[in-house]
VOGU-122466 format. One record per residue: residue in one letter; x, y, z of N, C-alpha, C, CB in turn. Coordinates in steps of 0.05 Angstrom, whole numbers, plus 5000, padded with zeros to 4 digits. Each point is the difference from the previous one (the first is absolute). Glycine has a CB too. Layout:
# VOGU-122466
AXYZXYZXYZXYZ
...
# end
This chain:
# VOGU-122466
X330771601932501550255000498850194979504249765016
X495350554991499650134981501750114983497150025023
X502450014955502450274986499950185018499350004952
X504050225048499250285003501950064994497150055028
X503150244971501550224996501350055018497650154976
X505349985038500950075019500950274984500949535030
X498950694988502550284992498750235030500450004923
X502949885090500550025020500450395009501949394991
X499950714987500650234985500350205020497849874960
X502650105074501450185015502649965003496550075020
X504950174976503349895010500650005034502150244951
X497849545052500550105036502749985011495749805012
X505350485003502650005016499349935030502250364967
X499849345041499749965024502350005008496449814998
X503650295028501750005020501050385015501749424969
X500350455047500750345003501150174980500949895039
X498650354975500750234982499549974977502850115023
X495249764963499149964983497750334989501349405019
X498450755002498550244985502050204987496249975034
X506249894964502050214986498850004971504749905030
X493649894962499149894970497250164998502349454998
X497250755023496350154987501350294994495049755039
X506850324951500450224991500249974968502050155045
X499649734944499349804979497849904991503049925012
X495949894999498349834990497250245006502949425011
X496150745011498850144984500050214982499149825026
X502850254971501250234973499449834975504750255026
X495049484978499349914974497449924992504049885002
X494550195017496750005002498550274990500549675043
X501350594971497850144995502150285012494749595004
X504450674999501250234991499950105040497850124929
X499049845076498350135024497849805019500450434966
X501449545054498549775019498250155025504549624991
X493350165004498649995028501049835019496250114979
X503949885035500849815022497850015021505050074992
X493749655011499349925020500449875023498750094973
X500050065054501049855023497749935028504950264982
X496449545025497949925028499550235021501949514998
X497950415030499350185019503250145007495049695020
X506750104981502550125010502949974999496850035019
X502749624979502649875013502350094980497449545023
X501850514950501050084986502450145000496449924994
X501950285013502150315018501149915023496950404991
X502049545033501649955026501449824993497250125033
X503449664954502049904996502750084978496349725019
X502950454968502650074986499449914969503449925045
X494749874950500450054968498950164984500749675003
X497350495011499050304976502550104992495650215024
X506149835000502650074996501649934983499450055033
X501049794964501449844973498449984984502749745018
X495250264974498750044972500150284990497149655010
X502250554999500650285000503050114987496949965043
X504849894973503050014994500349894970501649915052
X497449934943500149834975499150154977499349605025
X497950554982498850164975500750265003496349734993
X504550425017501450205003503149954986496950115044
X504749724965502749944981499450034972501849665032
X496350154957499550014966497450264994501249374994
X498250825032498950194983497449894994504350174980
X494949675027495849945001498650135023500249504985
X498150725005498450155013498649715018499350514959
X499249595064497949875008498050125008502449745007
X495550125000498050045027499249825006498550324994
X500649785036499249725011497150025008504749885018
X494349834986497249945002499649875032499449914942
X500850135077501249865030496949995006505550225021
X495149565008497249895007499249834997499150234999
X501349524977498149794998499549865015500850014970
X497449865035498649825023500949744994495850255007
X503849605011500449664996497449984990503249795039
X495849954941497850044986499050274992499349625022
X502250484951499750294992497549984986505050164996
X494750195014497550064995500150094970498950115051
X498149864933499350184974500750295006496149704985
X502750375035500850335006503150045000495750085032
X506349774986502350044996501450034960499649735059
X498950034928500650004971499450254990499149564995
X498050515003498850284991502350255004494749815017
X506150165017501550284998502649984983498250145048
X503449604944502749994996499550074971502149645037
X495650294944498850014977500650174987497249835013
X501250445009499450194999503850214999493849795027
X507150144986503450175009501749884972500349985068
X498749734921500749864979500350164984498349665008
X498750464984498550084972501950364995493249675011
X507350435023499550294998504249955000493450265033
X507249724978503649955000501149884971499949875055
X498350124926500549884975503249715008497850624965
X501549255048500549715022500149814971496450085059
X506849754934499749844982501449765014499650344961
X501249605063501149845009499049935029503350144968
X495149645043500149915028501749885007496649985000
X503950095032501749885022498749985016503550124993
X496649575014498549925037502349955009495249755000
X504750375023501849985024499449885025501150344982
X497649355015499149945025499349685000498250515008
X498849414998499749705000498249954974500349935058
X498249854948497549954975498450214995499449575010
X499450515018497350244996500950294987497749805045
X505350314959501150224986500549914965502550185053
X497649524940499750004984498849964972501950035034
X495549794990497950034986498650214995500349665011
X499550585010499350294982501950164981497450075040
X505749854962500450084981500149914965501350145044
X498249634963498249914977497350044989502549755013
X496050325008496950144986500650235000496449755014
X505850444989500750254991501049964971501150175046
X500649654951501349994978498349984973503349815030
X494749894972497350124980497950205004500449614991
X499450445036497350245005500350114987499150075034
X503550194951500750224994498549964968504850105037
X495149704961499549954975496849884988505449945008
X492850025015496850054996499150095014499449754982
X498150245020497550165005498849935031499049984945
X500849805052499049865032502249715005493750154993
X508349915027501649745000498449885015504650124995
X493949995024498649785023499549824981497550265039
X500849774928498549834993501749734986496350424998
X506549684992501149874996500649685011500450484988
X500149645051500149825015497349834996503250275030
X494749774975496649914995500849784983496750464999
X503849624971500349794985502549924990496050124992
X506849895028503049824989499550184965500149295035
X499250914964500350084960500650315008495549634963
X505050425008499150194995501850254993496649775024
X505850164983502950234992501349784982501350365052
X500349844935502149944974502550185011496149944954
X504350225059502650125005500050005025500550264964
X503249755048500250075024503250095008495649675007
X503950584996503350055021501949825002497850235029
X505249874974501549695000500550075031502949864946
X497149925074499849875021502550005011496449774985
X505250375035501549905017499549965024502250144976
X499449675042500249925028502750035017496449704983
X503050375037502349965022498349865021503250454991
X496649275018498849885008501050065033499249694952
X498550335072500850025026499049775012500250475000
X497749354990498249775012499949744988497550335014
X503649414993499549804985497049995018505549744981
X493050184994496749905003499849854972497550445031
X500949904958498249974975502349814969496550615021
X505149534979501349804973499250274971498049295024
X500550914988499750214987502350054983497250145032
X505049884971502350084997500949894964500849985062
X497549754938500749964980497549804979505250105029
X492350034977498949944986496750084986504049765021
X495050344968497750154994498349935012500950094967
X498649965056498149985020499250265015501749555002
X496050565004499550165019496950035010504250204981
X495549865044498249905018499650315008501449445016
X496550674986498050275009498049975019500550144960
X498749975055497649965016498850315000502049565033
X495350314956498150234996498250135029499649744949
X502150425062497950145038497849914998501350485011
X497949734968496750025000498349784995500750394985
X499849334997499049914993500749705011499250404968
X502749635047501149755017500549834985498050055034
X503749974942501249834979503049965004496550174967
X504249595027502549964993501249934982499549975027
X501450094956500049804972502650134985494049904991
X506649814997501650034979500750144969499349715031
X503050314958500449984973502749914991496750334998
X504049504984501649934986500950054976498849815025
X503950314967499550014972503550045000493950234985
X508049694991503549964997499750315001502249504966
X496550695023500750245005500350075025498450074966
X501949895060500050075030502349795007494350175011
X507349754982502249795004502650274996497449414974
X503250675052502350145006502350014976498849865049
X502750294948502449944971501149945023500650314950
X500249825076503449915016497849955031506050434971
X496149435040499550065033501949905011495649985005
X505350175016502549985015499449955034502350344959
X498149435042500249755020502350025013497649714974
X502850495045501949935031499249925019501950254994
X498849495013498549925031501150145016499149564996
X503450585011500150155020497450255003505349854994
X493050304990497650145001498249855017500650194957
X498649555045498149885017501049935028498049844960
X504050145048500349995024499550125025501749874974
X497450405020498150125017497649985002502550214998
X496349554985496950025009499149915017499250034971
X498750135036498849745038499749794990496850245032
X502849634993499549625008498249954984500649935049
X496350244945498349975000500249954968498550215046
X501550144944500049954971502449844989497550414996
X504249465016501949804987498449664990504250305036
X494549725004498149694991497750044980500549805049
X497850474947498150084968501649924978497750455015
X504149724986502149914969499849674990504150385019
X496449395007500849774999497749924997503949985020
X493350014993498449934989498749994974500650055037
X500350184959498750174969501949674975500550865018
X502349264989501349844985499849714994501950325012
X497549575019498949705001497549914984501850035043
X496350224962497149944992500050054963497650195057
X504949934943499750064959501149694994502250654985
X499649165024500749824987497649775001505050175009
X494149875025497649824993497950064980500849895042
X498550294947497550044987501149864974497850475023
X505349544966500049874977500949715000500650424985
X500849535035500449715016498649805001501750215022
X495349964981497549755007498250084976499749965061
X501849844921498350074961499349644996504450534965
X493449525023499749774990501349914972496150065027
X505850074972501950034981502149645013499750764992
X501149055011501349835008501449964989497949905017
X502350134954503549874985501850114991498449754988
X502350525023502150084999501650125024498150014959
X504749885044501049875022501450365007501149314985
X500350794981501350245003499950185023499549954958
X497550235039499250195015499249925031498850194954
X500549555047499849815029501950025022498349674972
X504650245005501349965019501850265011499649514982
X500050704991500450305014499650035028498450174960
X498049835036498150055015500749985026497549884969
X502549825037501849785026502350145006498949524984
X503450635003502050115005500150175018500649894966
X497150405015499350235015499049915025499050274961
X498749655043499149865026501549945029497749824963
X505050005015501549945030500750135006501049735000
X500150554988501850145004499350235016501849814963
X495450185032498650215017500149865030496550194958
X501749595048500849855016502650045021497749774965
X503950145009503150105019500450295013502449694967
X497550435006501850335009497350175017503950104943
X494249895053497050095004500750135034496549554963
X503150165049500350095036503550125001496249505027
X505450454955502750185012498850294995504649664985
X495450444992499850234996498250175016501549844962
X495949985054498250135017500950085036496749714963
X505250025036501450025026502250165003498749605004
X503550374976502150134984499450214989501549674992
X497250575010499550144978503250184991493850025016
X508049964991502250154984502049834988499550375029
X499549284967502249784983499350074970500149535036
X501750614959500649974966497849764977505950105022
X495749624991499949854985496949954999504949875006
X493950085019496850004998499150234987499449755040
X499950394962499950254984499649964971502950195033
X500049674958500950054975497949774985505850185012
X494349635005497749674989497950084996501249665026
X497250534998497350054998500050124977498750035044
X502150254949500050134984499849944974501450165031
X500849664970499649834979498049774987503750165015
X494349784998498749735004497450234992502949555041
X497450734965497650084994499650044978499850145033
X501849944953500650074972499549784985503250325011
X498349504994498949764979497749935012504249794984
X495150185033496249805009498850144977498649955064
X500950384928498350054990501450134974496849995043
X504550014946500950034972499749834977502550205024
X496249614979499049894981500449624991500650564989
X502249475022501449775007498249835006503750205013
X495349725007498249785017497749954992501850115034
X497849994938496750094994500949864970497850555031
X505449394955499149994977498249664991504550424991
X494049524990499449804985498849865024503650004960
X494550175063498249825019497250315000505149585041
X492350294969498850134998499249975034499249984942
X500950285076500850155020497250055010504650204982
X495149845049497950065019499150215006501449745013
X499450365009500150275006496050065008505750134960
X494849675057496350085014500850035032496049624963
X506050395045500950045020500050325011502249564987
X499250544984500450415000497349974986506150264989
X492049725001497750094993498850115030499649664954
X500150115057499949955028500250275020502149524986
X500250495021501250135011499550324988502949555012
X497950524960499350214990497350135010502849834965
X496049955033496650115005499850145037497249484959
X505050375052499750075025502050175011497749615003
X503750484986501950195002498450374990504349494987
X494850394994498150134991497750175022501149634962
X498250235050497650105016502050035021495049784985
X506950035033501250125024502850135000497349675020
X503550414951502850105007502149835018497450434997
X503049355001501949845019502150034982497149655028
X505850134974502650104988498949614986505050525043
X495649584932499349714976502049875013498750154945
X502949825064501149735009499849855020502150154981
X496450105043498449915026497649864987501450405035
X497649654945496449894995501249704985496150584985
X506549464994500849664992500749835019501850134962
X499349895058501049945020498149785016502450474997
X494449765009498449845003498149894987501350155026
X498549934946498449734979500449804982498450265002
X504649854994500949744987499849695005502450344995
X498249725034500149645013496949934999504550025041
X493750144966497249875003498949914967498850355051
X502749904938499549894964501049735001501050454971
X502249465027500949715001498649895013503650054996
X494249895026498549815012497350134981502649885058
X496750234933497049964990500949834971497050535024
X505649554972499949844968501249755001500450404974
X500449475050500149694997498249824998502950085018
X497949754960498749714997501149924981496050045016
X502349674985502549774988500350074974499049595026
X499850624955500150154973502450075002495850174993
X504949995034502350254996503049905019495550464999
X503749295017502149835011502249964980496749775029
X503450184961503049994983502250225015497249894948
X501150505035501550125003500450095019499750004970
X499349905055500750095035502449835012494750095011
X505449664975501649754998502850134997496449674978
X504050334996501850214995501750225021496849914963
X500950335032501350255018500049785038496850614961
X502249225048500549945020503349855003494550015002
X505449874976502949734997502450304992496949334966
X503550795021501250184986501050225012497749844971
X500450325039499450295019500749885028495550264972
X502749605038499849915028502149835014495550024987
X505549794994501549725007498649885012503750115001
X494049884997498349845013499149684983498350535022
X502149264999499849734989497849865016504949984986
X493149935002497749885016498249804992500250395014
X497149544992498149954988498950304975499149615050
X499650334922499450214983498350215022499949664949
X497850325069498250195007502350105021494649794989
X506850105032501750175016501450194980500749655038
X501450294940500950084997498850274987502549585009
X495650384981498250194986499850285022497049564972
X501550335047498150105024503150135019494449545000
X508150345008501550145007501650184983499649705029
X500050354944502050184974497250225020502849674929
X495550345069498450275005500650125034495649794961
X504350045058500950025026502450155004497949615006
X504450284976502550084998499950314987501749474997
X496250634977500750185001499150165013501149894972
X496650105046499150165014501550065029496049864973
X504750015033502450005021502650194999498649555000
X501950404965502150104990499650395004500749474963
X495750605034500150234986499150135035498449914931
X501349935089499550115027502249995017495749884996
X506550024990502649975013501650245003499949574984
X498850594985500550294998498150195014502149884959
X496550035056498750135018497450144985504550055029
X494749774948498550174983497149785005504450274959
X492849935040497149865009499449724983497750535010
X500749335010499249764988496550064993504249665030
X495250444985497650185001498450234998501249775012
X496950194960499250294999499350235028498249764956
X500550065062499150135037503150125012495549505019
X506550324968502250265012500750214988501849715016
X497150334964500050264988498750144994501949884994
X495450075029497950115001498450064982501750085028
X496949694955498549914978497849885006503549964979
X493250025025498349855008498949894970499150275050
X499349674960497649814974498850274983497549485036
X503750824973497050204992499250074975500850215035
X502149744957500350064962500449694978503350545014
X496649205000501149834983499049904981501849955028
X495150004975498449974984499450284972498549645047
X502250574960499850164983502849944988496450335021
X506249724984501949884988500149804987501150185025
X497949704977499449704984498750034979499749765034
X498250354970497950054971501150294987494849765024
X507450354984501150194986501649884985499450315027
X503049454986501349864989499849844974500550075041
X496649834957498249794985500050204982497049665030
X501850584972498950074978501450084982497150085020
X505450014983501950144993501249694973501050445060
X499249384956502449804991498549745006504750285014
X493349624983498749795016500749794970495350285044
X506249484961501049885015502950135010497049634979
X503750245045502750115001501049834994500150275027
X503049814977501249785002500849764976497950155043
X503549674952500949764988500349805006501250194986
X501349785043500749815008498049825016504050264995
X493449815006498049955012497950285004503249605019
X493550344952499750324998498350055026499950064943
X499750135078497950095012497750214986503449895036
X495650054989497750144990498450175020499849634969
X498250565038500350175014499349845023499650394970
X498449405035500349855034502149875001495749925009
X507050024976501849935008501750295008499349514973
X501050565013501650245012498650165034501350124937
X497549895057497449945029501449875026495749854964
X503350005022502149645023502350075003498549554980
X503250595009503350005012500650275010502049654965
X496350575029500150235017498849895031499350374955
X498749535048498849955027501549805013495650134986
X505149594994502949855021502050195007499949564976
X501050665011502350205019499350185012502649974975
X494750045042498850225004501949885035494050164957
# end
């Protein structure tokens, strides 16, 4: 087990009518908000509307920054930067899923250097940042509550990260009634996304600490469970309320403390989202499981053992049980009608090898729980081809 630090430090309001609390809570952030938003659902469903209502009651000017893309763009950042710098802007609001809030987090430090792209390049490089609110519309990313944000560079066909407690939201306000209008589609992205954050810290060669494990196993089932209601169901409350919830903790920090974590899966995927614009939870969807089969052996049998006996309920010989924990989840993530195959999402061999040695160079070794290397990463793009 490692040491660590935990400071969790968003206040989150869940449940209904819970946005009665952003008139307040951002009055205590800041004077003059930007607000950012996705393509729409926002508005056609009614909660621009209620956010509006909210900052108008306590008298907070706004503007808004509308448009962001799924996998947001640097250019989308640049312009919000830019309305940031000129609206003398001391407070962000995302109004939407992960990707509205991961640019409003590279708004939040952009305003404050010179080149953020470069920031992303090297995870450094800012000391200040805007204080952060959310009105969450999408369980996926886990954005909501933790310094994380993900950019994709057009021009340069980058995807990449930055981390830092300064981009950790002060509030976010969590109504699952807001997600119940999302399609089928982006509901099963969300669930993948969420599934695929617990595995990356799940499968640590971290083994003796039981704490964050048996979290882990929790979230899992529960996705499991509520996952296909809420996709089939999309207007039950209670699924809704699980997912939502399960997103928030997978990636807030919880499941990650005192184990040392993966995450060559979204390297993965990043790189290829990157060049084809697909939706990150369609591309985890289909690499995760081929990752779990490139990284078994009797090294890493233990912890498949585990998530198979635990996750799965699966009781067997050790290699069945191993070899069906990966079957099962792949089943699990096509049950939601989501690709097993890069060819169904119209992906050939044309870029993989350049992806790979982009991958390598960047970060070569990947990975922990088993490191790759760029002909391994190789090998598990072309097994999902």
């Amino acid at each position: 087990m490692k040491n660590f630090t935990l400071d969790l430090k968003t206040t989150i309001y869940f449940g209904k009518n819970q946005i009665e609390n952003l008139g307040p809570a951002l009055r205590s952030c800041g004077t003059s908000a930007l607000i950012l938003t996705g393509k729409s659902s926002a508005k056609k469903y009614g909660v621009f509307d209620e956010v509006i209502t909210q900052l108008d009651a306590y008298s907070i000017p706004w503007v808004e920054h509308e448009g962001i893309s799924p996998n947001p763009r640097l250019s989308q950042v640049l312009e919000g930067i830019h309305i940031a710098r000129n609206e003398e802007i001391d407070v962000i609001l995302a109004v939407g899923g992960g990707s509205v809030i991961d640019a409003a987090k590279a708004v939040a430090f952009g305003i404050y250097v010179d080149d953020v792209w470069e920031c992303y390049r090297t995870d450094t490089g800012f000391e200040r940042a805007l204080p952060i609110g959310v009105v969450l519309t999408l369980s996926a990313t886990g954005s909501e509550m933790n310094g994380n944000s993900v950019i994709t560079n057009e021009k340069t066909r980058e995807k990449l990260p930055v981390h830092s407690s300064l981009l950790k939201p002060v509030f976010s306000i969590l109504d699952p009634s807001y997600t119940i209008s999302v399609p089928g589609n982006q509901t099963a992205n969300g669930i993948a996304d969420i599934f695929s954050h617990i595995l990356e810290q799940y499968f640590s060669p971290t083994m003796d600490f039981w704490v964050p494990d048996r979290m882990a196993e929790g979230l899992l089932r529960t996705i499991i469970h509520w996952g296909p209601v809420a996709f089939h169901q999309p207007d039950n409350y209670e699924a809704r309320a699980n997912i939502m919830w399960a997103s928030t903790m997978a990636l807030n920090g919880i499941c990650s403390t005192g184990k040392i974590t993966d995450w060559s899966s979204h390297a993965l995927e990043h790189e290829l989202s990157a060049y084809y614009d697909i939706p990150h939870g369609e591309g985890l969807a289909i690499l995760h499981p081929y990752w779990l089969e490139y990284v078994l052996d009797s090294g890493t049998l233990d912890r498949f053992l585990m998530y198979g006996k635990n996750v799965w309920n699966v009781q067997d010989s050790p290699e069945t049980i191993a070899h069906r924990s990966i079957d099962e989840t792949r089943k699990f993530f096509t049950s939601l009608n989501l690709p097993s195959h890069l060819s169904q999402v119209n992906i050939s061999d044309e870029y993989i090898e350049e992806m790979a040695e982009n991958i390598s160079k960047r970060s070569e070794p990947v990975g922990t729980f088993k490191t790759l290397r760029k002909e391994d990463i190789l090998n598990i793009y072309t097994s999902a081809l």
